[in-house]
VEXPA-455275 format. One record per residue (C-alpha): residue number from 1; y, z, x. Coordinates in steps of 0.1 Angstrom, whole numbers, plus 5000, padded with zeros to 4 digits. Layout:
BEGIN
{seq = NUM v = Y w = Z u = X}
...
***
This chain:
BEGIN
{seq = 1 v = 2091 w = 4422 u = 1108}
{seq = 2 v = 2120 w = 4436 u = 1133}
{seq = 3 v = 2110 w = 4470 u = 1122}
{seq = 4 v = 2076 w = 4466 u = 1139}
{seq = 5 v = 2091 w = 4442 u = 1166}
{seq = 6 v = 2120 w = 4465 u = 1181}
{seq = 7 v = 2102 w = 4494 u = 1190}
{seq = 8 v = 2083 w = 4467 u = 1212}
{seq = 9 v = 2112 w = 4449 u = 1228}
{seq = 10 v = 2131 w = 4489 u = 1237}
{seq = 11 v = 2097 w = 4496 u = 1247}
{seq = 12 v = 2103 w = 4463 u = 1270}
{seq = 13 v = 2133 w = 4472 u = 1278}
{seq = 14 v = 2125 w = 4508 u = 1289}
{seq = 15 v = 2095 w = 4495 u = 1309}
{seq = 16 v = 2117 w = 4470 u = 1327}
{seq = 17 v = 2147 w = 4495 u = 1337}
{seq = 18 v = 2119 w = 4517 u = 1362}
{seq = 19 v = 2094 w = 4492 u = 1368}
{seq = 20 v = 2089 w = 4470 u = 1398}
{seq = 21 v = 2094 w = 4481 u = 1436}
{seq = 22 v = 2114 w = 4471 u = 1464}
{seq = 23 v = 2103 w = 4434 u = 1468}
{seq = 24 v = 2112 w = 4424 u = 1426}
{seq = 25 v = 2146 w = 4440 u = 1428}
{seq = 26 v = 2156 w = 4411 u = 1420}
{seq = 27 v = 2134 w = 4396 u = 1392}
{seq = 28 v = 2130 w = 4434 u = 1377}
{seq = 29 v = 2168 w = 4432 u = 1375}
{seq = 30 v = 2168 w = 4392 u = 1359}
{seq = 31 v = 2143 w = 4409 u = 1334}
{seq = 32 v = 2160 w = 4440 u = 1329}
{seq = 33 v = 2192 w = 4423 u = 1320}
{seq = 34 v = 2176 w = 4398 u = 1299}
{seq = 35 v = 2160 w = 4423 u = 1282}
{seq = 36 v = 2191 w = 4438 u = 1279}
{seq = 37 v = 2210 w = 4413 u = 1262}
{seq = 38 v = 2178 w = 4405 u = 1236}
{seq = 39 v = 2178 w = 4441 u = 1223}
{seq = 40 v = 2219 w = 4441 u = 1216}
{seq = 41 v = 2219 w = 4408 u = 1204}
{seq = 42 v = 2193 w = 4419 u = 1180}
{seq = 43 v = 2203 w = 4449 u = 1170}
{seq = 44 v = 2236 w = 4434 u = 1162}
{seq = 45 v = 2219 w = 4418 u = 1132}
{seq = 46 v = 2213 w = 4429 u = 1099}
{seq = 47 v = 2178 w = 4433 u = 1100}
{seq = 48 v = 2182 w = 4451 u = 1135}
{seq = 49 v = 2206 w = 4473 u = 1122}
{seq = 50 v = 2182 w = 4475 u = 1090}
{seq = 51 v = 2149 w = 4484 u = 1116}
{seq = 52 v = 2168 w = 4512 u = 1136}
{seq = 53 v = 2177 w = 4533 u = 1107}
{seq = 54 v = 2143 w = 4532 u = 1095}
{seq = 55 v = 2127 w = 4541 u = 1129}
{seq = 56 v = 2156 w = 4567 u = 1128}
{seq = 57 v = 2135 w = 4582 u = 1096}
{seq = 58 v = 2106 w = 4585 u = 1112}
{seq = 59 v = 2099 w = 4623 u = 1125}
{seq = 60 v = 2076 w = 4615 u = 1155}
{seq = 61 v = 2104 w = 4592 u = 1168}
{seq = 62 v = 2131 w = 4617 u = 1161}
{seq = 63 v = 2107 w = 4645 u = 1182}
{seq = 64 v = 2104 w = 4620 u = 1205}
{seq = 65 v = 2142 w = 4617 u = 1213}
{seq = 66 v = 2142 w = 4651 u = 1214}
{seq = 67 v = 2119 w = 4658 u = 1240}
{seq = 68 v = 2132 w = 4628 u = 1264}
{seq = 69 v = 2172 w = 4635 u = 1251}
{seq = 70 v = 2177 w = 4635 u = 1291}
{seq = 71 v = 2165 w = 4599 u = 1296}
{seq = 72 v = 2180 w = 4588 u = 1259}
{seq = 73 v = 2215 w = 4606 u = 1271}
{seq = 74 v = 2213 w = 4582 u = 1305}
{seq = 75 v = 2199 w = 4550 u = 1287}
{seq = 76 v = 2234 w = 4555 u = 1262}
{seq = 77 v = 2255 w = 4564 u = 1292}
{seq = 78 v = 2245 w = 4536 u = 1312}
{seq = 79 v = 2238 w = 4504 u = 1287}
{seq = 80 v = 2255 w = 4512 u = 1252}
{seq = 81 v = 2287 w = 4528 u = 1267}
{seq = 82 v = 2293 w = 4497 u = 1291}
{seq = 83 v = 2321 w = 4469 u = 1280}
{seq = 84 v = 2290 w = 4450 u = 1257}
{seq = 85 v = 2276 w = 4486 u = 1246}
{seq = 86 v = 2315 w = 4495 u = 1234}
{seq = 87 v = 2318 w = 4465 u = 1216}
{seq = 88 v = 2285 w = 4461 u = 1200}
{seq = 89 v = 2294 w = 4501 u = 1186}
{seq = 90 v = 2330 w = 4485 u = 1175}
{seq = 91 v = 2310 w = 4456 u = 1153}
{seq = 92 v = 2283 w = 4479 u = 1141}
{seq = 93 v = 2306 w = 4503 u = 1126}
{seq = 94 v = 2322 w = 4476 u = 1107}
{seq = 95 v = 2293 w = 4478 u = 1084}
{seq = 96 v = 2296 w = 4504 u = 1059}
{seq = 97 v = 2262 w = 4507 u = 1055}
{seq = 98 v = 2254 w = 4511 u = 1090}
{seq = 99 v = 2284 w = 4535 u = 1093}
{seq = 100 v = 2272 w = 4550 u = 1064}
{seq = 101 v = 2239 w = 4559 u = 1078}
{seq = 102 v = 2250 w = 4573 u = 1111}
{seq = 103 v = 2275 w = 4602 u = 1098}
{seq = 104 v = 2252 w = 4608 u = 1071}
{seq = 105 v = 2223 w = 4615 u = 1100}
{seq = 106 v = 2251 w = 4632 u = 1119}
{seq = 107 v = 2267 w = 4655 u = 1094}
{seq = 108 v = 2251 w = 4684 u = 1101}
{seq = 109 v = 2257 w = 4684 u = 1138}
{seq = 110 v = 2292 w = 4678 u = 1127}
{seq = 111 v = 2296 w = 4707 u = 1105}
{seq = 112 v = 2278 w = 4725 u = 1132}
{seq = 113 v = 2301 w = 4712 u = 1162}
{seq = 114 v = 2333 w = 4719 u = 1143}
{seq = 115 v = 2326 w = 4753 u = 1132}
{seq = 116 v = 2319 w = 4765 u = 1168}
{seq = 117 v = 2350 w = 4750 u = 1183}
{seq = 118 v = 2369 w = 4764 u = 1154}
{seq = 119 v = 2356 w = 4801 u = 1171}
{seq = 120 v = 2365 w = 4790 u = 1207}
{seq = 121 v = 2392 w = 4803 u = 1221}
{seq = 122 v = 2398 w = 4776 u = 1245}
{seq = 123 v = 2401 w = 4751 u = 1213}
{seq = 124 v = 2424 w = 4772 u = 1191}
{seq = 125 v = 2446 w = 4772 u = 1221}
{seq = 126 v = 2441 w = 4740 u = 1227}
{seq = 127 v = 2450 w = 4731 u = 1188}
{seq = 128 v = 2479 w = 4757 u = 1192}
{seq = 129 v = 2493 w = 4740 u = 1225}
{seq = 130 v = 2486 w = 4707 u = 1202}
{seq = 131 v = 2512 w = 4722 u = 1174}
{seq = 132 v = 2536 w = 4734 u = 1195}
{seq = 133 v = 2544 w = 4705 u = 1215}
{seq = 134 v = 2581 w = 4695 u = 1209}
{seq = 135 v = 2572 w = 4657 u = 1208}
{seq = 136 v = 2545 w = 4666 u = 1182}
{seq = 137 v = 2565 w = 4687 u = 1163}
{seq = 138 v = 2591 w = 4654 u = 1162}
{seq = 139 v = 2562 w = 4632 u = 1154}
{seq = 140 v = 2551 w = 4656 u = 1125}
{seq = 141 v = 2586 w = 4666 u = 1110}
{seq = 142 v = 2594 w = 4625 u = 1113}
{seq = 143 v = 2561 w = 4625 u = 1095}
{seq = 144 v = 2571 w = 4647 u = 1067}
{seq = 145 v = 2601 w = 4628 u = 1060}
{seq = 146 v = 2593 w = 4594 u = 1061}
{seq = 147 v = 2597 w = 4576 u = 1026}
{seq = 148 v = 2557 w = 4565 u = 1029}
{seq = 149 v = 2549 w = 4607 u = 1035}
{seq = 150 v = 2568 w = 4616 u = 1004}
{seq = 151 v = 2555 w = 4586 u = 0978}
{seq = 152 v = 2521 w = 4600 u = 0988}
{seq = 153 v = 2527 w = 4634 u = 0982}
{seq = 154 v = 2545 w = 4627 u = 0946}
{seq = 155 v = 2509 w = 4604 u = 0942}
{seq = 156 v = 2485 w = 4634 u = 0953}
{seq = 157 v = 2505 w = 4663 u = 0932}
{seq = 158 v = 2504 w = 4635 u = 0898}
{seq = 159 v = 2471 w = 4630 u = 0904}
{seq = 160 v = 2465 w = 4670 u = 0907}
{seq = 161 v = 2487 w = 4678 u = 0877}
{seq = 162 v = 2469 w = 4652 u = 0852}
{seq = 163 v = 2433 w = 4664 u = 0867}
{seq = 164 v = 2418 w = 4685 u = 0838}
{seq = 165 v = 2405 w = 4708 u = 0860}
{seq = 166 v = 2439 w = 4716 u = 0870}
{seq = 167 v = 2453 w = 4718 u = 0838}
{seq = 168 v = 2425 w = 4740 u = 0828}
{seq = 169 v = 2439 w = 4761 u = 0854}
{seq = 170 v = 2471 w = 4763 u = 0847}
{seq = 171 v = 2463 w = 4774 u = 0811}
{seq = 172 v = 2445 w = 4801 u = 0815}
{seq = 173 v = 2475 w = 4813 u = 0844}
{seq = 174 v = 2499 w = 4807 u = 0817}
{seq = 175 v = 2478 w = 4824 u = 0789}
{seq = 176 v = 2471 w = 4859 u = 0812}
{seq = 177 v = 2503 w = 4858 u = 0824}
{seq = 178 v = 2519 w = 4856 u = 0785}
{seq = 179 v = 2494 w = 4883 u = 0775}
{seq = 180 v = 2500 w = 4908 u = 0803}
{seq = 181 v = 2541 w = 4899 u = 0793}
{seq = 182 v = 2530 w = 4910 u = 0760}
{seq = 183 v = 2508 w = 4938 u = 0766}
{seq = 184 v = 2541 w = 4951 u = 0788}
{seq = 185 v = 2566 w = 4947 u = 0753}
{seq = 186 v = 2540 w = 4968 u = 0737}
{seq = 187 v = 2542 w = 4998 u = 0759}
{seq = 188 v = 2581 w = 4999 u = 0760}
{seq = 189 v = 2584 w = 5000 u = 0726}
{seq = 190 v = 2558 w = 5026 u = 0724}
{seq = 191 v = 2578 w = 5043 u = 0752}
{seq = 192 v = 2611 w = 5040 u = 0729}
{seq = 193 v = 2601 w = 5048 u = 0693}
{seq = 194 v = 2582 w = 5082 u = 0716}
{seq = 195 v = 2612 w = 5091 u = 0730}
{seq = 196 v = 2634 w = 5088 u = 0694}
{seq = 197 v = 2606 w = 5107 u = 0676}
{seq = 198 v = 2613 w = 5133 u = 0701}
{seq = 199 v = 2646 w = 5132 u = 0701}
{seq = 200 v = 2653 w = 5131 u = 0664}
{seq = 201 v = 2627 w = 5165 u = 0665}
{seq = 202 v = 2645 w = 5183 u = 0687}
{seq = 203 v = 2682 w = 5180 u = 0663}
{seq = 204 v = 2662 w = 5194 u = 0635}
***
């Protein structure tokens, strides 16, 4: 039912942020805010949240966004990042599955996003300035020896050195590096018993 019923009521709301003129300011705003309020307090629910991630699927909606991203960027900046917009954000995350959805939809972008400020120069300096700072530098080396730092690490490395992959690893280091010891043994005592047979030729 909501999945057919909010594209209506952000249609609504849409309609009633630029309609009206001068003489129903004031009832275009009543409505506007009202409408306002229906749309968060619906998409606060579960089948709200439920309805926006399927309309999120659907490609003419997501063309759609693309080609108004101007009006969608000032619809976000001026309803869902108010005080109500933060907090409705702050209660929708909660839900895993909600959460889920969004950096699932987002990864890309993500990826995208952090491998071009990884190539800025004006963010590796930033990062740099970042590392360098004397109270981050405290905060980090406190970091590194703080009894909770160091029980993790001892955690992470027994989990690594029990992982069979590791251990696989390890092995096959331990085997090449025995064989190439080996292999090394061979040719000095090929070396020596040359250098005695040549040696015991030359006194006859």
């Amino acid at each position: 039912m909501w999945k057919f019923a909010l594209p209506l009521l952000l249609l609504s709301f849409s309609l009633a942020a630029c309609g009206g003129n001068a003489a129903d300011t004031g009832n275009a705003q009543m409505d506007y805010e009202a409408t306002k309020k229906m749309v968060v307090d619906i998409l606060k629910t579960d089948d709200g949240k439920a309805a926006l991630q399927e309309m999120m699927k659907d490609e003419k909606i997501k063309q759609q966004l693309v080609m108004d991203q101007k009006i969608v960027a000032q619809t976000i900046e001026e309803t869902l990042l108010s005080e109500k917009g933060e907090k409705f954000w702050k209660e929708a995350f909660k839900d895993p599955k909600f959460a889920g959805a969004v950096a699932k939809g987002m990864k890309k972008e993500q990826e995208e996003l952090l491998k071009a400020l990884m190539k800025d120069p004006e963010y590796q300096k930033m990062m740099l300035d970042i590392m360098q700072d004397p109270e981050n530098e405290k905060n980090i080396t406190k970091l590194l020896k703080s009894k909770e730092y160091r029980e993790h690490l001892q955690k992470v490395m027994s989990e690594t050195f029990e992982s069979p992959l590791y251990k696989a690893k390890i092995q096959d280091i331990l085997l090449k590096a025995a064989s190439e010891q080996a292999e090394g043994e061979k040719k000095q005592e090929g070396g020596a018993q040359q250098e005695q047979q040549k040696g015991g030729g030359g006194g006859q």
